[in-house]
N, C-alpha and C positions, 0 to 999 in steps of 0.2 A: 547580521540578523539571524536569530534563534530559530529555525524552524522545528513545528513539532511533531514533521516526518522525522527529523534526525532525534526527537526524544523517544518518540516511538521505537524506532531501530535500536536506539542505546537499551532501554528497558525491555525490549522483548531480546535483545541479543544475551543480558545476564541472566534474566530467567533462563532460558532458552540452555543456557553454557557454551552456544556454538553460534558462529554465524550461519551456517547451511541447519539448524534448528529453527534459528529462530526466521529465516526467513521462508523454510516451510509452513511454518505458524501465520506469519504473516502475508502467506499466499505473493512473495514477492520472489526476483531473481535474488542470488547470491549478490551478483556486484551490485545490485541496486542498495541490498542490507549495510553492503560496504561504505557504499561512496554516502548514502545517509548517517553513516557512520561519522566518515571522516571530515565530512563537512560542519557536523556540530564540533567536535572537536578542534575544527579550521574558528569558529565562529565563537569557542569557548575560549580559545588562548592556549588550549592543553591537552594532553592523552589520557581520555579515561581508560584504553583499557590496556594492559600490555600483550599482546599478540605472539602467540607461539605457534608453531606445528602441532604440539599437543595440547594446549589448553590457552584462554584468556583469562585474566586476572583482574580487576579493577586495581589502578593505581589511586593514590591517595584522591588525587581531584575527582576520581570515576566513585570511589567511596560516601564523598561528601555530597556530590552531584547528585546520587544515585536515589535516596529518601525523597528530595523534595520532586525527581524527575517522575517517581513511578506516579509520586502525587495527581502530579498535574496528568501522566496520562489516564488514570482513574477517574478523575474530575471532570475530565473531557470524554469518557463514555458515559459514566454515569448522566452530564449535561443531556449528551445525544438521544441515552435511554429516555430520558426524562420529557425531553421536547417529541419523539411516537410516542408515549402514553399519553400525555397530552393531547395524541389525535387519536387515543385508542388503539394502538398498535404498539406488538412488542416486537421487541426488534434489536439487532446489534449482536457481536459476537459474546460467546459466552464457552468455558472450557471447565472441562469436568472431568475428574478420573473416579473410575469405577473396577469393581473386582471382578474377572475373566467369568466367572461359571455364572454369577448372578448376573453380569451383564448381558450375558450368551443368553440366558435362561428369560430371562424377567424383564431388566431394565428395558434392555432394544424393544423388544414388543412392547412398553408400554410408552416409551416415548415416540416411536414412529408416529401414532395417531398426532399426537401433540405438534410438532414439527410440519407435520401436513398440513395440520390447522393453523400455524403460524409461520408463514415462509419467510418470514423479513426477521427469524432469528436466523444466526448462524454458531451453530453449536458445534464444537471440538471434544469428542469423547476420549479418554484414551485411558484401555483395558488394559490395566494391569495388575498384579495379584500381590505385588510390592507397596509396602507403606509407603506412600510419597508426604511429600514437606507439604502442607494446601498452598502456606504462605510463599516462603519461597520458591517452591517450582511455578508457583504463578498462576493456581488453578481458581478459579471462583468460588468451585465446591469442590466435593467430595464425596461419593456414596459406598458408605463403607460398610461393613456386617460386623456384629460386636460390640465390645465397651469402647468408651471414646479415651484417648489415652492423652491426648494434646488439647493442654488446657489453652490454648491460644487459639483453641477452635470455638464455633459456637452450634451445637447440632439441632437439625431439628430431625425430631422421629418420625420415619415415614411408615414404618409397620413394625410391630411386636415380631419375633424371629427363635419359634420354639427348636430345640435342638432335639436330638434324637439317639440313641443310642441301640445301634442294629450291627445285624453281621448278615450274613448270608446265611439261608439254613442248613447248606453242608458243612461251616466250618460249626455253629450251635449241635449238627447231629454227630459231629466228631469231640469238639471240646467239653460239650454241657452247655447249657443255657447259666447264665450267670442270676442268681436270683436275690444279689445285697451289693454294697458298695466294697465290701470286704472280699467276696467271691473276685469281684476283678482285677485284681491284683495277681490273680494267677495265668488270667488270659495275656491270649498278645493284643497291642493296639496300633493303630493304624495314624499315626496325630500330623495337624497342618502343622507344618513347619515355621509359617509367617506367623506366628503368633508366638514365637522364639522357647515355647517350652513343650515340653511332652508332658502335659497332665491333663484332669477332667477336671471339671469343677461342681459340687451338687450342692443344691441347698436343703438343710436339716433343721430341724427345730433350734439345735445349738449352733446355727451357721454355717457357713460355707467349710465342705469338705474337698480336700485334694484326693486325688488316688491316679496311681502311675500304674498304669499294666507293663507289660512287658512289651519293648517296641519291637513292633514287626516291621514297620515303614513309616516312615517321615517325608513327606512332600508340603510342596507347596501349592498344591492345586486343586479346587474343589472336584474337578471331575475326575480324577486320578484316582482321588482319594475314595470317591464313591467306588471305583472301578475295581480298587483294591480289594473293597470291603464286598461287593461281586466276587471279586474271585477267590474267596474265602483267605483272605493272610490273615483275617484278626476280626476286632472292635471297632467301629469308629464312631464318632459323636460328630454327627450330621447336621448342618441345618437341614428346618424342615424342606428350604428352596428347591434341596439338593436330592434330597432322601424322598421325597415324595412319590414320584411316580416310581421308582423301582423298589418303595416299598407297595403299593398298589399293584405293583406288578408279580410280586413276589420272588421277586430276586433278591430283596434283602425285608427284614424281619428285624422288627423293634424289639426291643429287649427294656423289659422292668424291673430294677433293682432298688424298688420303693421310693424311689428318691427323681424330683426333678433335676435337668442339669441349671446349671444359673442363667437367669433369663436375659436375654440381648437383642439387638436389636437390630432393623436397617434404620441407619441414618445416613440424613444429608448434614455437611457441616461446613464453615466457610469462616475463612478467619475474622478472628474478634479485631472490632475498629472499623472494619471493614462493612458500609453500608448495604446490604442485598438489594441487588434490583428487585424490580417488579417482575422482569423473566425468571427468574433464578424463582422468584415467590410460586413465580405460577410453575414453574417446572413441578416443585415440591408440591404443590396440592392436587397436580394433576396426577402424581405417583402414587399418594396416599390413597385416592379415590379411586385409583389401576388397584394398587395393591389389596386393601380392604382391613377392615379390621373386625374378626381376624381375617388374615392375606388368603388368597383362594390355595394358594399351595401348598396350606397345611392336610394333612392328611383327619381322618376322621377321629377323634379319640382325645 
């Protein structure tokens, strides 16, 4: 007999890549991941997955098994969601990856209220500043800053996300203030690295313009990045999430060179096919109505 503890453990072990992953995920011991493991496989006839020191692999029958398994365990949350909304309660696990500075910054303070109000969810965040896969790593959403790049996603916009182009006023009282999209080209710039190029993007009448300053540093971290542009190395094109208070502060200084940068955005986005609960709904309209439009962390201008 099939049990759909051992479908559970099969599908959260290939998301996962690991069995000590995937049974942190599922809040279970190792050997328990295991022997749920090996029991479907006892009850299948065969070895979905081949087993190493360094990695697991789906073998052919782990392959074929694998579509309709994650099905059914979909089917069986969504069911469970479905029957607490039907008593008015949201409820059930739900996992989401988000980006370090905006999560640090914004997201956490806007979902703690949320979660306090509804204890019977059980929410897995995980901060990190790396593009994940939604679908294959196995996430529900995704809350990301930007253009959306994965057409197998489907977003919805939780706030407008103006960018900013500032320096610090020692390195503008040493370099010049840049006053066109042409003057920057001389300066250094400061650019996120997870967005895999070093340029700016601005919109003009005749359309979107590039322009490459010269790199001073490359990271991949919103706060770093702010940090940098603190301690005068260059340019950087900030969101506003990020730039805000130390431009309020006066530790960094907007800079106009007539032109907006191209407009982007927070979203949330969750793979296409894939039905959104009712949690995941309310997640996102409780952020929108945290956030605001426009978001309270733009600065004034």
């Amino acid at each position: 007999m099939i049990r759909i503890e051992g479908i559970t453990a099969f599908v959260a072990v290939v998301e996962a890549g690991s069995v000590s992953e995937a049974a942190r995920r599922l809040r279970l011991s190792k050997s328990v991941v295991s022997e749920r493991l090996a029991e479907l496989e006892k009850s299948l006839g065969g070895m979905l997955l081949h087993r190493t020191t360094r990695k697991l692999t789906l073998t052919e029958d782990g392959t074929a098994f694998l579509e309709r398994a994650t099905r059914i365990v979909r089917e069986i949350e969504d069911a469970a969601a479905a029957m607490a909304e039907r008593r008015g309660t949201l409820s059930g696990s739900i996992r989401i990856a988000a980006p370090v500075t905006f999560g640090r910054m914004h997201l956490g303070p806007a979902l703690y209220p949320f979660l306090a109000e509804h204890r019977e969810i059980e929410l897995t965040l995980d901060i990190d500043d790396r593009r994940v896969d939604a679908a294959s790593d196995g996430y529900d959403a995704i809350i990301r800053h930007g253009p959306i790049a994965d057409s197998r996603l489907v977003a919805w916009k939780l706030a407008p996300s103006r960018r900013l182009l500032c320096a610090s006023p020692d390195y503008l009282a040493r370099e010049g203030v840049p006053a066109s999209l042409i003057d920057l080209n001389s300066h250094r710039g400061i650019f996120y690295t997870n967005r895999g190029v070093a340029d700016w993007r601005f919109e003009t009448p005749e359309g979107a313009v590039l322009v490459r300053a010269k790199l001073a540093l490359g990271i991949n971290n919103g706060d770093m990045l702010r940090d940098a542009a603190i301690a005068g190395l260059g340019i950087a094109l900030l969101p506003a999430f990020i730039a805000g208070p130390a431009i309020r502060d006066g530790q960094l200084a907007e800079i106009d060179v007539g032109h907006r940068p191209e407009a982007e955005f927070i979203y949330m986005a969750h793979p296409e096919g894939r039905n959104p609960s009712a949690k995941l709904r309310a997640i996102a309209d409780h952020l929108k109505k945290s956030f605001g439009d426009p978001p309270y962390w733009d600065p004034p201008g």
